[in-house]
C-alpha positions as CSV (number, residue, x, y, z in Angstrom):
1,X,0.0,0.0,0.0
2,X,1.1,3.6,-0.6
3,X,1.2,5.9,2.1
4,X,-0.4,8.5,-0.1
5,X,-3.6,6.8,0.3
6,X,-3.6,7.3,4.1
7,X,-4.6,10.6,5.4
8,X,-1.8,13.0,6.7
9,X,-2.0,12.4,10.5
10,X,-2.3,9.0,10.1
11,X,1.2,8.9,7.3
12,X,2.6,10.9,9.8
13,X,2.3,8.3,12.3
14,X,2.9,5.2,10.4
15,X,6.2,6.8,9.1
16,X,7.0,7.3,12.6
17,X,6.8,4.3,13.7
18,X,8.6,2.4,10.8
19,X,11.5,4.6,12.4
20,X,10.6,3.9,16.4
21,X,10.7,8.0,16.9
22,X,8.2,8.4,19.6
23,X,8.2,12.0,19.6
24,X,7.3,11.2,15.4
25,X,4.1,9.3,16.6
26,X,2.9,11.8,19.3
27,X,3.1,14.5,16.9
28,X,0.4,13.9,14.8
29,X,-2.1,13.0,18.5
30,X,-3.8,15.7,19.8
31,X,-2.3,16.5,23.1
32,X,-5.7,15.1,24.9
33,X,-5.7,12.2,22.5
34,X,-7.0,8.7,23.8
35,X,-4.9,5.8,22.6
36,X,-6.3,2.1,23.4
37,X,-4.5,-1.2,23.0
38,X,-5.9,-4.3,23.0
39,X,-8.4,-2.7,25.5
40,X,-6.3,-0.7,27.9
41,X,-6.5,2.8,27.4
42,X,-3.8,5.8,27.8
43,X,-4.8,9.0,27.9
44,X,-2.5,12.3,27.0
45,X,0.8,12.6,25.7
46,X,2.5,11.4,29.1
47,X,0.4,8.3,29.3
48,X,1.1,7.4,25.5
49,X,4.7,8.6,25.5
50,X,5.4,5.6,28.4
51,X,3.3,2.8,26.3
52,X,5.6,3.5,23.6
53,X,8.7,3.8,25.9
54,X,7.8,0.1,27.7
55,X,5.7,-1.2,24.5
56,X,6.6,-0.5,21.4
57,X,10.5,0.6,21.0
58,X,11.9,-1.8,23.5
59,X,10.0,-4.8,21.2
60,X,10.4,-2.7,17.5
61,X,6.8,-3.4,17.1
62,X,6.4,-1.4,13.6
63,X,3.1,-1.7,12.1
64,X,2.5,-2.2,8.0
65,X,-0.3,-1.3,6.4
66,X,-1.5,-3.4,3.7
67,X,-5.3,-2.0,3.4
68,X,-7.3,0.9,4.5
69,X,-11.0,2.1,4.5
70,X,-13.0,4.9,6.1
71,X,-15.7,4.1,8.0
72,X,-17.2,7.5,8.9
73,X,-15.9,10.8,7.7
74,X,-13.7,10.8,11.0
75,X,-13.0,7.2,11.2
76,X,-10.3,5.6,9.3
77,X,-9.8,1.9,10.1
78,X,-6.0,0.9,9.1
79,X,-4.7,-3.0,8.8
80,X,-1.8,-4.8,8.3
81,X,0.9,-6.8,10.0
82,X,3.1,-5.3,13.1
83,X,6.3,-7.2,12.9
84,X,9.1,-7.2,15.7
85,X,10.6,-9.3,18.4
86,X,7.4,-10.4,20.2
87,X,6.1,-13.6,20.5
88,X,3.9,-14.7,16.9
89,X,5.7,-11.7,15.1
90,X,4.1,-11.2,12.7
91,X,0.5,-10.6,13.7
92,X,-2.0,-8.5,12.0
93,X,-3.2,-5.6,13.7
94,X,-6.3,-3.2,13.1
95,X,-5.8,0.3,13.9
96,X,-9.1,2.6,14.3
97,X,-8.4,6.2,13.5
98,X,-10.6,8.9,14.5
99,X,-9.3,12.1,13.5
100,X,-10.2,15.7,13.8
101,X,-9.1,19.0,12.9
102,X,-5.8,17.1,11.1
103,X,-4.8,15.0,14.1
104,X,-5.4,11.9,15.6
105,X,-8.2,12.5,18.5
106,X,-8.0,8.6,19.0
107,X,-6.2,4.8,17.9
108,X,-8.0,1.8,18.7
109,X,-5.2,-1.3,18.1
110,X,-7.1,-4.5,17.9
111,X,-5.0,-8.2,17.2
């Protein structure tokens, strides 16, 4: 898939990612911004920032996406494989977008 076909904030954060920068994938969340994985939630830049920190980087989960489809003209649901060095890697993943005002207001990351 082309990243063209994904909205800005949400190439923004997929770019990010493919390069673990944290401070690339908070950019593109609102500062308020909800993020829930696999049903826990983190709220705010802080909350996210430390997911990331204990979550993401230390495994290099980076996320793929292979198809895309709006749901709603705020909702953008994202899937693909997330490989890295976690137990199954890789697994496909299904990130939920809702964006707002050219941010991310919230992710959803469903296995």
């Amino acid at each position: 898939m082309n990243m063209v076909d994904l909205p800005k904030p949400i190439a923004a954060y997929v770019e990010a990612n493919a390069r673990l920068d944290i401070d690339g994938m908070l950019k593109p969340l609102l500062p308020d911004a909800v993020f829930i994985d696999n049903g826990k939630h983190f709220a705010g830049h802080a909350a996210i920032r430390r997911l990331f920190e204990e979550e993401v980087v230390p495994v290099k989960a980076i996320f793929t996406p292979d198809m895309v489809r709006e749901e709603s003209s705020n909702v953008v649901v994202v899937e693909g494989p997330a490989h890295g060095d976690f137990p199954g890697s890789p697994l496909r993943f299904t990130y939920s977008f809702k964006l707002a005002n050219g941010a991310i207001t919230m992710l959803e990351i469903t296995v």
